[in-house]
Backbone and ligand atoms as CSV (ligand in chain L), in Angstrom:
chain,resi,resn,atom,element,x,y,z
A,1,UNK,N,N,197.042,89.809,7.840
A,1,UNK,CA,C,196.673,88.663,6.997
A,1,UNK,C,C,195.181,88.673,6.672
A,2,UNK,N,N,194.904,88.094,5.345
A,2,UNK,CA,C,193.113,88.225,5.276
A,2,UNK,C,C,192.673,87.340,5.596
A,3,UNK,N,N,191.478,87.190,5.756
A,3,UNK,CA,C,190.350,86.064,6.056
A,3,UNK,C,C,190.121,85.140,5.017
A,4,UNK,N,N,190.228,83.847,5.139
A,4,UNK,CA,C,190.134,83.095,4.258
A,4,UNK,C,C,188.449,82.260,4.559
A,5,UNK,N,N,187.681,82.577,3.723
A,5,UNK,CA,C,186.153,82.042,3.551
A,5,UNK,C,C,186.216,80.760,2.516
A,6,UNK,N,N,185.591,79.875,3.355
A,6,UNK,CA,C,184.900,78.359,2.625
A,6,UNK,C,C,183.862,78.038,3.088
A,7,UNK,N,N,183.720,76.772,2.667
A,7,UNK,CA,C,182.069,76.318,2.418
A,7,UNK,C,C,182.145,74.874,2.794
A,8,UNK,N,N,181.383,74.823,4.312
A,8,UNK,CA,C,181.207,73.264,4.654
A,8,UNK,C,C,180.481,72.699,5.185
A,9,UNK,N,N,180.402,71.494,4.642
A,9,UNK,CA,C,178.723,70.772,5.563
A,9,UNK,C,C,179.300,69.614,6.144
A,10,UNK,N,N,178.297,70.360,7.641
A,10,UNK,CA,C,178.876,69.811,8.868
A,10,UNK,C,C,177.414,69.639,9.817
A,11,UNK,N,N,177.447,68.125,10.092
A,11,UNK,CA,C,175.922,67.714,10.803
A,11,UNK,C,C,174.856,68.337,9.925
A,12,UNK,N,N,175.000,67.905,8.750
A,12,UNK,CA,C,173.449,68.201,7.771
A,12,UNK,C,C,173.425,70.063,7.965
A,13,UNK,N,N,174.321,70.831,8.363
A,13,UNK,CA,C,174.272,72.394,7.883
A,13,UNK,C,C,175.611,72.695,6.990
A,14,UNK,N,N,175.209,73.550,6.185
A,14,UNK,CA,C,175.735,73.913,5.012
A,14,UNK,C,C,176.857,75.548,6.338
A,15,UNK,N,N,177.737,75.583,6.460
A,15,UNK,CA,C,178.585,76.183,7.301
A,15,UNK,C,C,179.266,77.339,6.306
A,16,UNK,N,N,179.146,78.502,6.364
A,16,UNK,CA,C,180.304,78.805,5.922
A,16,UNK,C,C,181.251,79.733,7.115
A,17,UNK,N,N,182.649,79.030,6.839
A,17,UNK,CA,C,183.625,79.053,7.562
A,17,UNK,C,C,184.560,80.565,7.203
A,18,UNK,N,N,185.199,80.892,8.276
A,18,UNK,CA,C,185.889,81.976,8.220
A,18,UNK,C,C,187.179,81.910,9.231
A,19,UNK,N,N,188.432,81.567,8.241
A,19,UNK,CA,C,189.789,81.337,8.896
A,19,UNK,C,C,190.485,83.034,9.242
A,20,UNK,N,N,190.681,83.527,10.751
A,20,UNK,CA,C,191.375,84.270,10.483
A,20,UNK,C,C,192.441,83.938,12.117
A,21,UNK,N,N,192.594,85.309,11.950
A,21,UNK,CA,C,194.000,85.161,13.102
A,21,UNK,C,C,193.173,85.531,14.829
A,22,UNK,N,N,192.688,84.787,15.009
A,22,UNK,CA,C,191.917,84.633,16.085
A,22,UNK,C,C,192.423,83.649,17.386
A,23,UNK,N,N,191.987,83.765,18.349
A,23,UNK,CA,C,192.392,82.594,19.145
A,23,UNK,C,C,191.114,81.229,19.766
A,24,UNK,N,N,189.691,82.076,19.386
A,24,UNK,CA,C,189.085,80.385,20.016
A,24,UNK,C,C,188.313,80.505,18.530
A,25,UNK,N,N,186.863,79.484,18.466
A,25,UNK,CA,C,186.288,79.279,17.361
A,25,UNK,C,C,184.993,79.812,17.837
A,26,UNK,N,N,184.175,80.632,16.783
A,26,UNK,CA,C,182.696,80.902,17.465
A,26,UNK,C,C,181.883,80.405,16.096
A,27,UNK,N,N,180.705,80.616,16.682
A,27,UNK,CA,C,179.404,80.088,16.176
A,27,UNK,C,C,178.288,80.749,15.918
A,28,UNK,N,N,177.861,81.439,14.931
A,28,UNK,CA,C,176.245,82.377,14.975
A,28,UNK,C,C,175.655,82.158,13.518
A,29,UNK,N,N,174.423,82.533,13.900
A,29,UNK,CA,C,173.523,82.577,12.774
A,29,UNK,C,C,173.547,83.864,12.289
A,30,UNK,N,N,174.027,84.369,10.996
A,30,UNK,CA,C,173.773,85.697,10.226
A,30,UNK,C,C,172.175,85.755,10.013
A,31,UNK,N,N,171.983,87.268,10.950
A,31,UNK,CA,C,170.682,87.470,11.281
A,31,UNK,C,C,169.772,88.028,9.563
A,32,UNK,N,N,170.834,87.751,9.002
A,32,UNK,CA,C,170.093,88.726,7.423
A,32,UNK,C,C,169.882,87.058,6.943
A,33,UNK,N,N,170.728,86.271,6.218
A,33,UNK,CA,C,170.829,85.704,5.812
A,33,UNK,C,C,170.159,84.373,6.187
A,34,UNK,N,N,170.604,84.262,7.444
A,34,UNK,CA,C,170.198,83.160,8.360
A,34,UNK,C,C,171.210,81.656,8.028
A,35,UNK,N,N,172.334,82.430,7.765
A,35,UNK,CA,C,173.767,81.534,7.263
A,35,UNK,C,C,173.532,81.065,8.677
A,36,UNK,N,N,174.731,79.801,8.608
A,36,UNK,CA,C,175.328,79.142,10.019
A,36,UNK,C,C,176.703,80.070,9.784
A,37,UNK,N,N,177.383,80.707,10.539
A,37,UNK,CA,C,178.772,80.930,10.166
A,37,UNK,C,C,179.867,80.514,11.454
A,38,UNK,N,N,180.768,80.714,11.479
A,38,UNK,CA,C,181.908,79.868,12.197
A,38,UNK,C,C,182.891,80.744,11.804
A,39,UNK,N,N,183.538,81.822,12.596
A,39,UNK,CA,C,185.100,82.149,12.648
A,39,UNK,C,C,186.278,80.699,13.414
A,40,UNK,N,N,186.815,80.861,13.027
A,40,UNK,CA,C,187.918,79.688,13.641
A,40,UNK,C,C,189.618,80.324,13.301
A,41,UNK,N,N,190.303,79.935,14.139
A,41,UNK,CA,C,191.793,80.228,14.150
A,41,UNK,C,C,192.270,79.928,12.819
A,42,UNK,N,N,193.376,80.603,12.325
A,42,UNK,CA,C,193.770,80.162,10.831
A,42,UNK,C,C,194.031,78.760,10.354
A,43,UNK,N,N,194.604,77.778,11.353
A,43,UNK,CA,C,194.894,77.005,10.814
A,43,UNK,C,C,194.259,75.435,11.209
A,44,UNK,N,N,192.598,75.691,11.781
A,44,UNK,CA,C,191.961,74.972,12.161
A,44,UNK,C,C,191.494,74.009,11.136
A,45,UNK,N,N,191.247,72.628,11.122
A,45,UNK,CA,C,191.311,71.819,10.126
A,45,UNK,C,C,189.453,71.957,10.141
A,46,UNK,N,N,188.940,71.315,9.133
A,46,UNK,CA,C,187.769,71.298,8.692
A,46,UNK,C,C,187.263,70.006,9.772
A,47,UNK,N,N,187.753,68.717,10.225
A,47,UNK,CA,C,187.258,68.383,11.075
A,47,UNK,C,C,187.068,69.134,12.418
A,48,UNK,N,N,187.757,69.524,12.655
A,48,UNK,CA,C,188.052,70.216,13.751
A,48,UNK,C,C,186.412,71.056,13.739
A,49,UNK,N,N,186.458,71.709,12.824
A,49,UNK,CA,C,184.976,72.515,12.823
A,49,UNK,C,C,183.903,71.840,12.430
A,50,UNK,N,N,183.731,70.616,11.949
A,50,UNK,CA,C,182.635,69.979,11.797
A,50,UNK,C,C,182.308,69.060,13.195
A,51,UNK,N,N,183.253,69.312,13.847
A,51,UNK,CA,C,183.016,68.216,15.065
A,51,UNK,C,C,182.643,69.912,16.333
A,52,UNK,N,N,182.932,70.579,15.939
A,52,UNK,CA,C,182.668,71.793,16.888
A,52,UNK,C,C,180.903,72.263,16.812
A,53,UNK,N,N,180.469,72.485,15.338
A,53,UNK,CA,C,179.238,72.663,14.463
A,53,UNK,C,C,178.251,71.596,15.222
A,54,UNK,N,N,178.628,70.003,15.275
A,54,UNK,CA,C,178.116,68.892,15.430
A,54,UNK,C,C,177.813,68.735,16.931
A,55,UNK,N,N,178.669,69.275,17.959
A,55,UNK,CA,C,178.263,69.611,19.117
A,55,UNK,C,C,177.319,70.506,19.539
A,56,UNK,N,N,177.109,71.426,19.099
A,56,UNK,CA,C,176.366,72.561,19.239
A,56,UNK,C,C,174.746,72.555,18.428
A,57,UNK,N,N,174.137,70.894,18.107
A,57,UNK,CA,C,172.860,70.800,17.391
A,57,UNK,C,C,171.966,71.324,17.881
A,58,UNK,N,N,171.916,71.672,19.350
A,58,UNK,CA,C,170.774,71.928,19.601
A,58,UNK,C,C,170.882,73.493,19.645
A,59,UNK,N,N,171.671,74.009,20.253
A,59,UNK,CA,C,171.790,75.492,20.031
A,59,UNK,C,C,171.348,76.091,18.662
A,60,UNK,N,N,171.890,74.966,17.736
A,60,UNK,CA,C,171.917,76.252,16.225
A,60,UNK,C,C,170.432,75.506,16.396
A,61,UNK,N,N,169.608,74.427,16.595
A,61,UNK,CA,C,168.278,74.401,16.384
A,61,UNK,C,C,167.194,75.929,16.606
A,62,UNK,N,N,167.458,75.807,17.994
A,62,UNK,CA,C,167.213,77.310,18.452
A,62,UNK,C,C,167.238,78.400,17.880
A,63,UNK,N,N,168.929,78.446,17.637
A,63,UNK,CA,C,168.751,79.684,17.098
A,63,UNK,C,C,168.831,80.171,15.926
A,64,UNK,N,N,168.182,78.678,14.811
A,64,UNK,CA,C,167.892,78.837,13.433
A,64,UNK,C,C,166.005,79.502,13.412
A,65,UNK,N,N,165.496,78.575,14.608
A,65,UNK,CA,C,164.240,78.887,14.412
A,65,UNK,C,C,163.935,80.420,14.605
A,66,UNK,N,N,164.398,80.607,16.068
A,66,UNK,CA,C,164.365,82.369,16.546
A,66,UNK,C,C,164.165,82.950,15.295
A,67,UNK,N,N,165.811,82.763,14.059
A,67,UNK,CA,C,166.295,83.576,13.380
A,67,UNK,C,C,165.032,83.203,12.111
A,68,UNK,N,N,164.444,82.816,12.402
A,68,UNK,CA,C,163.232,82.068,10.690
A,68,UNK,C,C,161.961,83.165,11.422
A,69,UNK,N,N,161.831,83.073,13.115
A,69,UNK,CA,C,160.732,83.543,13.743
A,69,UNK,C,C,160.555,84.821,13.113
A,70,UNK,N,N,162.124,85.523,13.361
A,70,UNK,CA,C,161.950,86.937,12.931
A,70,UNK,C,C,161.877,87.807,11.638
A,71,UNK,N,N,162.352,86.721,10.895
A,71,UNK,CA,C,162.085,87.023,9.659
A,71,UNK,C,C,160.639,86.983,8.744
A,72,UNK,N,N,160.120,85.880,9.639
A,72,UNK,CA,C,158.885,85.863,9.192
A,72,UNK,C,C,157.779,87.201,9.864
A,73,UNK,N,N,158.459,87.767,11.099
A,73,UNK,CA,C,157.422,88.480,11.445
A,73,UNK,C,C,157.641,90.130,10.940
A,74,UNK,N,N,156.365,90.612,10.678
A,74,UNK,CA,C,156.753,91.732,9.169
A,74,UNK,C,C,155.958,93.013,10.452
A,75,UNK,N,N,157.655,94.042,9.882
A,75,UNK,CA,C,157.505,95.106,11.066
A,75,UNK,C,C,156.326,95.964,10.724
A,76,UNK,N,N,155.998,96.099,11.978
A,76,UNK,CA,C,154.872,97.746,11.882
A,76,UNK,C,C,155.701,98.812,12.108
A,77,UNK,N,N,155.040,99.318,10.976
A,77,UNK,CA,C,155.416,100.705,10.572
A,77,UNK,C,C,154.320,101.754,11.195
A,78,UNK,N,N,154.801,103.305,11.398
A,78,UNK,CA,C,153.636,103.837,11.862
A,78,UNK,C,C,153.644,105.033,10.917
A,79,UNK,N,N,152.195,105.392,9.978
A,79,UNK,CA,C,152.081,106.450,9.410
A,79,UNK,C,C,152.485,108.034,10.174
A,80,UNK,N,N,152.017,109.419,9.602
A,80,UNK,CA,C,151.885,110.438,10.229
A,80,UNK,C,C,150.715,110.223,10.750
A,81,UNK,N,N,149.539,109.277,9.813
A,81,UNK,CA,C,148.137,109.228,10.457
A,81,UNK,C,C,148.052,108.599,11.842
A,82,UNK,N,N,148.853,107.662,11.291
A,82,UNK,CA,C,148.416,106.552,12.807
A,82,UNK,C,C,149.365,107.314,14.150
A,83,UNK,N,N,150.091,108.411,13.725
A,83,UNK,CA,C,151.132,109.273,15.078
A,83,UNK,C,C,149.929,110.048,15.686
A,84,UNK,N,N,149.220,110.847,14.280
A,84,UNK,CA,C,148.118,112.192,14.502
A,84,UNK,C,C,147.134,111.219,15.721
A,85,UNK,N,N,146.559,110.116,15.489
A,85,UNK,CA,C,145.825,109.021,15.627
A,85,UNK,C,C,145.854,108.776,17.630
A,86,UNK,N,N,147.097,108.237,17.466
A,86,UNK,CA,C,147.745,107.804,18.633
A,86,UNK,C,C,147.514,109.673,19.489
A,87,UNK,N,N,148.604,110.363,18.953
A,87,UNK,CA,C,148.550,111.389,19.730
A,87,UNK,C,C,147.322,111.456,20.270
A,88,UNK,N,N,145.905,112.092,19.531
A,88,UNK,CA,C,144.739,112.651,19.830
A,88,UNK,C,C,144.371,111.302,21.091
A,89,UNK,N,N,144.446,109.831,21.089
A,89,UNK,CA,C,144.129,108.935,21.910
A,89,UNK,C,C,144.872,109.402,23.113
A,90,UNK,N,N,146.235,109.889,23.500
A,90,UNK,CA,C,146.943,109.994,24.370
A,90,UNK,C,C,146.350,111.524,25.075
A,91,UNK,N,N,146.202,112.227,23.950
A,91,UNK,CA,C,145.584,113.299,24.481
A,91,UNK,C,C,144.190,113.570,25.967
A,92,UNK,N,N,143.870,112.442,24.894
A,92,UNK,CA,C,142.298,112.240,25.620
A,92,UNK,C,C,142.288,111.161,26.961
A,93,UNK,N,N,143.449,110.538,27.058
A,93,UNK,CA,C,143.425,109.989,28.332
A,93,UNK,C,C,143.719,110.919,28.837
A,94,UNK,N,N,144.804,111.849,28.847
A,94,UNK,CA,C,145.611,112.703,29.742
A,94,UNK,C,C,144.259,113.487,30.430
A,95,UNK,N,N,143.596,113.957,29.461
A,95,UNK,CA,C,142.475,114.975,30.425
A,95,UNK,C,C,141.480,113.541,30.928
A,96,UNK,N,N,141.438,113.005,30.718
A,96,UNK,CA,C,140.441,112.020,31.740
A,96,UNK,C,C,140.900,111.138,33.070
A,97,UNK,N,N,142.545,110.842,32.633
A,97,UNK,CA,C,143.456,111.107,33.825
A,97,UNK,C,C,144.053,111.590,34.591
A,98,UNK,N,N,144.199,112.811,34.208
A,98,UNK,CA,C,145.062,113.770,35.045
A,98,UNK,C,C,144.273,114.084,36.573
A,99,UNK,N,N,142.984,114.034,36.366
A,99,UNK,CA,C,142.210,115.250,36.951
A,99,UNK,C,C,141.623,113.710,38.658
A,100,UNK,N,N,142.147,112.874,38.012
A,100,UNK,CA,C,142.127,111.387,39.143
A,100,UNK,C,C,143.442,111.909,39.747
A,101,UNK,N,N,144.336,111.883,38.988
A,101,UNK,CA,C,145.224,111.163,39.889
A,101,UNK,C,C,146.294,112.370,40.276
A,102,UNK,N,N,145.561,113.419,39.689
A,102,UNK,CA,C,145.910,114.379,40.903
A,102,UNK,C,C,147.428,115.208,40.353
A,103,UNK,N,N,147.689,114.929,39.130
A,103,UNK,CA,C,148.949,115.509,38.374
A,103,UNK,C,C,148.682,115.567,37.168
A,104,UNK,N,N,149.635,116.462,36.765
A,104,UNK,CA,C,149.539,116.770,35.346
A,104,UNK,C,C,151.119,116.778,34.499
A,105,UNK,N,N,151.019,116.149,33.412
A,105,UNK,CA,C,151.903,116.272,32.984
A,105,UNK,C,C,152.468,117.554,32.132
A,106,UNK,N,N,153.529,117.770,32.221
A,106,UNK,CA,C,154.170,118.648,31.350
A,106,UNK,C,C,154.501,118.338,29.585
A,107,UNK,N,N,153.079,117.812,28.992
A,107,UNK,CA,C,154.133,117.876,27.702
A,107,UNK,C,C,154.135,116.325,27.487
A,108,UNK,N,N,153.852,115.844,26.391
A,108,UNK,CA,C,154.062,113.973,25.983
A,108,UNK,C,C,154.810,114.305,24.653
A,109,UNK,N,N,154.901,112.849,23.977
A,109,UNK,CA,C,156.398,112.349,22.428
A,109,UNK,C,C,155.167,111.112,22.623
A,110,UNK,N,N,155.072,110.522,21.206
A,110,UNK,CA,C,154.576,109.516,20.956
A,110,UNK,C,C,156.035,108.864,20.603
A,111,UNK,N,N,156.398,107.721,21.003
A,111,UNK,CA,C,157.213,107.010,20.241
A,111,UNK,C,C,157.524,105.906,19.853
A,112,UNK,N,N,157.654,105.013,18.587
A,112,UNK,CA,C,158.000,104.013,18.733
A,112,UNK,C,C,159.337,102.856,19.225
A,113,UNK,N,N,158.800,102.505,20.427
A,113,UNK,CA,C,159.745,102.182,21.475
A,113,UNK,C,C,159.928,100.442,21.650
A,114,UNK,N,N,160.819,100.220,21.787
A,114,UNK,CA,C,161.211,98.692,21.458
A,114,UNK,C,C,160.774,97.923,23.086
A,115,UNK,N,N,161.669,98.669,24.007
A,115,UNK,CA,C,161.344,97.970,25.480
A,115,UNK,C,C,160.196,98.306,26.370
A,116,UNK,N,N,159.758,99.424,26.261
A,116,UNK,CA,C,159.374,100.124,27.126
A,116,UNK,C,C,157.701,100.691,27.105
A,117,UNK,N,N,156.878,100.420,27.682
A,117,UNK,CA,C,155.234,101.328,26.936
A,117,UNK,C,C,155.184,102.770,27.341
A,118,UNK,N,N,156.034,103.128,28.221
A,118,UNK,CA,C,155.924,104.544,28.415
A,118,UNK,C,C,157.214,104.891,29.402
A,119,UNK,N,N,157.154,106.108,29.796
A,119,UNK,CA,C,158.225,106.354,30.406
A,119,UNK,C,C,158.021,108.421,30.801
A,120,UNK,N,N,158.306,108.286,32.089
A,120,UNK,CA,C,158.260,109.833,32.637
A,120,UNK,C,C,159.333,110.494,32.931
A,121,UNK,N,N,159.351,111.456,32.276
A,121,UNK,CA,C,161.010,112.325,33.010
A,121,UNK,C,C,160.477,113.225,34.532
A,122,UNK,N,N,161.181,112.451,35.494
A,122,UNK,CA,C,160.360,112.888,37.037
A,122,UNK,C,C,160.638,114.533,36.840
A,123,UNK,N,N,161.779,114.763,36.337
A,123,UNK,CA,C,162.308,115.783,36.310
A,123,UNK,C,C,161.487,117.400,35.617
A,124,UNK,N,N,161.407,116.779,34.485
A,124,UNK,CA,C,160.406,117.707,33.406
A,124,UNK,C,C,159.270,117.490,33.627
A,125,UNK,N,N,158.607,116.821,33.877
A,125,UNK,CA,C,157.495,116.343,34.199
A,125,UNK,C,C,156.989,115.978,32.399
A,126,UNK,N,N,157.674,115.176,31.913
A,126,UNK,CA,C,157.632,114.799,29.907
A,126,UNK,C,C,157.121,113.188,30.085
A,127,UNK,N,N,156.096,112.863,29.240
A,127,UNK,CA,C,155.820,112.103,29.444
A,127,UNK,C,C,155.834,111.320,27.547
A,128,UNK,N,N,156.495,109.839,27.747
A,128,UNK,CA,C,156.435,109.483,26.651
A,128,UNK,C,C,155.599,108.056,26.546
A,129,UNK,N,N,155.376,108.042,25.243
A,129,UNK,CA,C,153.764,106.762,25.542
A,129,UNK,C,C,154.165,106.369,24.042
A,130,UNK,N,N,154.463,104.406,23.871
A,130,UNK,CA,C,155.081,103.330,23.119
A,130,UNK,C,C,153.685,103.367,21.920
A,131,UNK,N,N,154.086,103.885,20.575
A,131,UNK,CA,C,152.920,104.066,19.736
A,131,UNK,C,C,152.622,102.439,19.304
A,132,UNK,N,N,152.887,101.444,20.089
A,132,UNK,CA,C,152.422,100.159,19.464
A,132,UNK,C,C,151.337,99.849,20.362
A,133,UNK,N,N,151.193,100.886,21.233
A,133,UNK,CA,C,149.893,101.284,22.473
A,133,UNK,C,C,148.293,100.962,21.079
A,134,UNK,N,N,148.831,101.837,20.107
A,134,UNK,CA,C,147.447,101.675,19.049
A,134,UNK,C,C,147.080,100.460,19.227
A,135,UNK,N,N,147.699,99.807,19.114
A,135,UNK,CA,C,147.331,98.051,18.310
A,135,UNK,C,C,146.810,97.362,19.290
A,136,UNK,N,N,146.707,97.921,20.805
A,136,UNK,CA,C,146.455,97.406,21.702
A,136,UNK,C,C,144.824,97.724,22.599
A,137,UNK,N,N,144.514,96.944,23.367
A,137,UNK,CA,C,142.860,97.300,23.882
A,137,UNK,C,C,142.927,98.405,24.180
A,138,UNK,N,N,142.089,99.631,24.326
A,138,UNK,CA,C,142.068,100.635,24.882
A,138,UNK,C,C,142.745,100.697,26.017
A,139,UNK,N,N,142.048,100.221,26.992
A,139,UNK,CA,C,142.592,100.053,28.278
A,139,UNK,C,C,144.210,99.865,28.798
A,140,UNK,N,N,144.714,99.250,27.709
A,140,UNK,CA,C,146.412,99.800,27.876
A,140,UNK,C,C,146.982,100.840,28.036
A,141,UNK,N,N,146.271,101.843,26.975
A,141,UNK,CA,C,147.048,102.598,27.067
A,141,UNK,C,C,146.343,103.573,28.328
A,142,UNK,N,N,145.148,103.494,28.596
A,142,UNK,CA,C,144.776,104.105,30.365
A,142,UNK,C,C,145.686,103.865,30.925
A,143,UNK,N,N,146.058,102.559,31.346
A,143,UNK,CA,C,146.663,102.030,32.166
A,143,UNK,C,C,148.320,102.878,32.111
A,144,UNK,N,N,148.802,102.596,30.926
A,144,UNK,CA,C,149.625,103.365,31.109
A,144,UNK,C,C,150.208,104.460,31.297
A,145,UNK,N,N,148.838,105.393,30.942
A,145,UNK,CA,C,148.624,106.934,31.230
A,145,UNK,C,C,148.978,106.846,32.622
A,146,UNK,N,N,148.196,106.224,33.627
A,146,UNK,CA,C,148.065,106.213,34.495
A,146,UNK,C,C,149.342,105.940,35.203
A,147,UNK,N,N,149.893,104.941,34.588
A,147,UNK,CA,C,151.374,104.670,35.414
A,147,UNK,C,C,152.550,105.814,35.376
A,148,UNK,N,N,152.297,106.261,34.268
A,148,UNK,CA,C,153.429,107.175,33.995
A,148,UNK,C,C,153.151,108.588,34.979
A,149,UNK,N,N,151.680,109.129,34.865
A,149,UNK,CA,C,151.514,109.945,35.385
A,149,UNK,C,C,151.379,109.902,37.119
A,150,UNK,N,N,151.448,108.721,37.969
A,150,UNK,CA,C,151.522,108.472,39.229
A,150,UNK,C,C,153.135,108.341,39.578
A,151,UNK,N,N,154.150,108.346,38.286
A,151,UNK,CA,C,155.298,108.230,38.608
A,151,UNK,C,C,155.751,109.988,38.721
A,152,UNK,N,N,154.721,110.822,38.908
A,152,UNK,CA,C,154.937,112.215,38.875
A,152,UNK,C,C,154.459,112.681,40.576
A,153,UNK,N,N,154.113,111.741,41.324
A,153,UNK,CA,C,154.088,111.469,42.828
A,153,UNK,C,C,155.104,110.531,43.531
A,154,UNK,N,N,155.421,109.496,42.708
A,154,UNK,CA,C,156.213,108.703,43.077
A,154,UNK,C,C,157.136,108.704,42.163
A,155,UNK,N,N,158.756,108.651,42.064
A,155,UNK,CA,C,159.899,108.042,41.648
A,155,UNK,C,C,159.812,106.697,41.960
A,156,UNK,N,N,160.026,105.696,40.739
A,156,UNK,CA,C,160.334,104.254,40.802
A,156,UNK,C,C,159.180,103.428,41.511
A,157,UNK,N,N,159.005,101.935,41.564
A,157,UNK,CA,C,158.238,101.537,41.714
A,157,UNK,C,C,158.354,100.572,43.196
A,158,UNK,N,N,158.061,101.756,44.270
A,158,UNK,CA,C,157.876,101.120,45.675
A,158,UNK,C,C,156.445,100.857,45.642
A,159,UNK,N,N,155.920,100.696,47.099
A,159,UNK,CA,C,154.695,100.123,47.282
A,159,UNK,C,C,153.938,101.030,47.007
A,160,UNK,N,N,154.370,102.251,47.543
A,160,UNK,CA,C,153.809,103.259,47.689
A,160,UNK,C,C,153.484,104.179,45.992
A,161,UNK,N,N,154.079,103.797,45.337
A,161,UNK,CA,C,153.876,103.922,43.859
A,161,UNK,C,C,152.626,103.347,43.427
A,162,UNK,N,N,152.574,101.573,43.471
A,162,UNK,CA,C,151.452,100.887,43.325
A,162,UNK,C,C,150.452,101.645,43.909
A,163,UNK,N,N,150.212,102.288,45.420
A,163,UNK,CA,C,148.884,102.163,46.086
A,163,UNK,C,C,148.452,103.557,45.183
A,164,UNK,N,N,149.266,104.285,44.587
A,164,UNK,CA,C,148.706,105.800,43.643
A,164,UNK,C,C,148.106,105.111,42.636
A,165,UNK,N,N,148.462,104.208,42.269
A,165,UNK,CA,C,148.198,103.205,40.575
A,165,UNK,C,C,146.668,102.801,41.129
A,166,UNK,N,N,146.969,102.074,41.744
A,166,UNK,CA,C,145.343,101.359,41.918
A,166,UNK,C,C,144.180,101.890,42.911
A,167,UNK,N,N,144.998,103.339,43.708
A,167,UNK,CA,C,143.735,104.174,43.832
A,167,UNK,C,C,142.857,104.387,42.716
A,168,UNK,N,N,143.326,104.913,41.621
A,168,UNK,CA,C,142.827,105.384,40.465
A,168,UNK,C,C,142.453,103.924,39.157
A,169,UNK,N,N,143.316,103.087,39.168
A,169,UNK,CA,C,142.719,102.422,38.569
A,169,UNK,C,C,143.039,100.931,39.390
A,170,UNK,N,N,142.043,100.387,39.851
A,170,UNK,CA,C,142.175,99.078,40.602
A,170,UNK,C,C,141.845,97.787,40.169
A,171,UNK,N,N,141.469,98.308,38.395
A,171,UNK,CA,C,141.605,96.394,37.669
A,171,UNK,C,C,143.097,96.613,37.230
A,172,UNK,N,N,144.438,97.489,37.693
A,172,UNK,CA,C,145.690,97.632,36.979
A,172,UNK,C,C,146.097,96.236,36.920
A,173,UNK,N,N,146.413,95.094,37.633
A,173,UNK,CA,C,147.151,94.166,37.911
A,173,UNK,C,C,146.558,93.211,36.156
A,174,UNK,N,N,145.616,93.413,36.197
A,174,UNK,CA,C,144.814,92.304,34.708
A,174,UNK,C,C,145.661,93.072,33.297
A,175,UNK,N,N,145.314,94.717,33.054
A,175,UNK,CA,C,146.250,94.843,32.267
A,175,UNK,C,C,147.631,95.087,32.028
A,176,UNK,N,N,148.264,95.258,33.288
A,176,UNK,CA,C,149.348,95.112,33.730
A,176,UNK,C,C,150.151,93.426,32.777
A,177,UNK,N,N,149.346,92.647,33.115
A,177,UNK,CA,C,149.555,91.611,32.461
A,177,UNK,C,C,149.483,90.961,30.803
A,178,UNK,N,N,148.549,91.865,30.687
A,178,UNK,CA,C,148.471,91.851,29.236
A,178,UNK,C,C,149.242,92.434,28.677
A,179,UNK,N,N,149.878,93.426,29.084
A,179,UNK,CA,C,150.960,93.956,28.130
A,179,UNK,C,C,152.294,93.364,28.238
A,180,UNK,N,N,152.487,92.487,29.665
A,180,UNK,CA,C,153.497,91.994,29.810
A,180,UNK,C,C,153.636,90.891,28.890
A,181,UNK,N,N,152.390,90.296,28.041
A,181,UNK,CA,C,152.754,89.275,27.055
A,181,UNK,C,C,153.249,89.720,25.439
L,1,ZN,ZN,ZN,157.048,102.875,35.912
């Protein structure tokens, strides 16, 4: 059977509804559009979903704004320049770090990375470093040189991980924090 689409305003939002062969009713904001939309069982009456919509004010408040937050915020892009850029910066920690903390890496990837500011393969000894590091104080991306490359003594982050980190660099905990915002 197909989906039957309408159009309803419910608690001051303009809804559009979507009847199909489902069993409960859901609720989201279309992240393009920033529609309210509503799947519901086929033969759910329009009160039925305006009183469902009408419960849920504060949620879609939320997660109308989120969905306005992100739209408004306009992605960085990264040239070949700003890769060439980044690289040569990563470069130049590596030899001003390596030779502290007592390892060397095998080999770095600049990348643009959503979760993460860096990351070491214990294995290869490959080291990868978050190119949104540019946009950030110098000192981040030390810092993170530094973390990645002490994770080439240590696997994972015991104590004994930290005390390699802040042999070598011991204001870590300040930018540690800054990147966490
Ligand atoms: Zn780590």
């Amino acid at each position: 059977m197909k989906t039957k689409e309408s159009v309803l305003t419910a608690g001051g939002y303009t809804v559009l509804v979507q009847r199909k062969s489902i069993k409960n009713m859901y609720l989201r904001v279309d992240p393009q559009t920033g529609w309210l939309k509503v799947s519901a069982p086929r033969f759910t009456s329009d009160r039925t979903i305006a009183d469902f919509v009408g419960r849920r004010a504060d949620w879609i408040e939320k997660a109308l704004t989120k969905a306005r937050e992100k739209a408004a915020k306009p992605v960085r892009t990264f040239s070949s320049a700003d890769r060439r850029a980044f690289r040569a910066k990563c470069e130049a920690a590596l030899q001003r770090w390596q030779p502290l903390v007592g390892r060397r890496a095998n080999g770095f990837s600049v990348r643009d990375m959503k979760t993460r500011w860096g990351s070491c393969n214990t294995r290869t000894g490959h080291l990868n470093f978050n190119l949104k590091l540019l946009d950030m104080p110098p000192e981040c991306l030390d810092y993170v040189v530094v973390h990645e490359l002490c994770h080439l003594w240590v696997n994972g982050h015991s104590k004994a991980f930290w005390a390699h980190v802040e042999r070598v660099y011991p204001d870590y905990r300040r930018v540690r924090k800054q990147l966490r915002q």
